[in-house]
C-alpha positions, 0 to 999 in steps of 0.5 A, a space after each residue: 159081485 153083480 157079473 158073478 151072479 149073473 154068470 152064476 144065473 145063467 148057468 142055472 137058466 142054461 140047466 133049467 130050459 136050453 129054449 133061447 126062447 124062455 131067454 127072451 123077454 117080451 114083456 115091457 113092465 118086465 124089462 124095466 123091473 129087472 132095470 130098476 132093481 138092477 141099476 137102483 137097487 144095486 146102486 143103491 145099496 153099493 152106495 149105502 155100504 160104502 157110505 157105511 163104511 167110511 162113516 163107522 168102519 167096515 166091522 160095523 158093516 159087515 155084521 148087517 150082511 147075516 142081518 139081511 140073510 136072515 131078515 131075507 128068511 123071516 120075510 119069506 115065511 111071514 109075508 110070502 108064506 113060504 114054508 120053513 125048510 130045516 137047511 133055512 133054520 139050520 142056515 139062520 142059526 149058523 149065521 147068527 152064531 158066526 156073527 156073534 162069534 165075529 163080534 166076540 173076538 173084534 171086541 177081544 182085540 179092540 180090549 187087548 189094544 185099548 190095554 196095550 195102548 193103556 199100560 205104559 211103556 219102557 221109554 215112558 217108565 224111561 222118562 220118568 226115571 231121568 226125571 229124578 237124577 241124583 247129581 252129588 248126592 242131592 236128589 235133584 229135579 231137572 226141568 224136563 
């Protein structure tokens, strides 16, 4: 996912400005926030969601990615006082529509195997008949 989005960065830069020199960084503080925030935040947060993800199952995991989009837009408009843009809402709305959606049928298909697994099935009822057994016309139990 990180070689892709670089690859996807560098596309854009290359349509931004062609000057090998706007690639160039020269300044220090520079090349170690893009170090920190490369190696310990992605780091970091793959080492998070995989942790997550052994420990609660990955649908629980999963539903935090629209969580963080749409956290992403409210910090962007409530700290950094960026404007609100109708696609960022629009996004935001789609997003949280889709996960509650997600939530909707992972809940439906949790309830129908907790019901399958519930109900009994033929080989139970099955067993349940031998163990009554008439033998010479007596109603007899036989030890199971």
């Amino acid at each position: 996912m990180s070689v892709f989005a670089a690859f996807q960065c560098a596309i854009l830069s290359l349509y931004k400005s062609r000057e090998v020199e706007a690639w160039i960084i020269k300044d220090k503080f520079v090349i170690y926030v893009i170090l920190y925030s490369g190696i310990i935040g992605q780091a970091m947060s793959t080492v998070v969601t995989s942790w997550s993800i052994k420990m609660t199952g990955a649908v629980f995991v999963s539903t935090f990615t629209p969580v963080t989009l749409v956290s992403a837009t409210l910090f962007d408009f409530l700290i950094l006082h960026t404007p609100l843009y109708l696609g960022s809402i629009l996004g935001s709305v789609v997003t949280i529509t889709g996960l509650y959606v997600f939530l909707w049928g992972k809940k439906s298909e949790t309830d129908q195997a907790v019901l399958k697994t519930l109900t009994p099935s033929k080989f139970c009822q099955n067993i349940q008949n031998e163990h009554h057994m008439t033998i010479n016309g007596n109603n007899t139990k036989l030890p199971f």
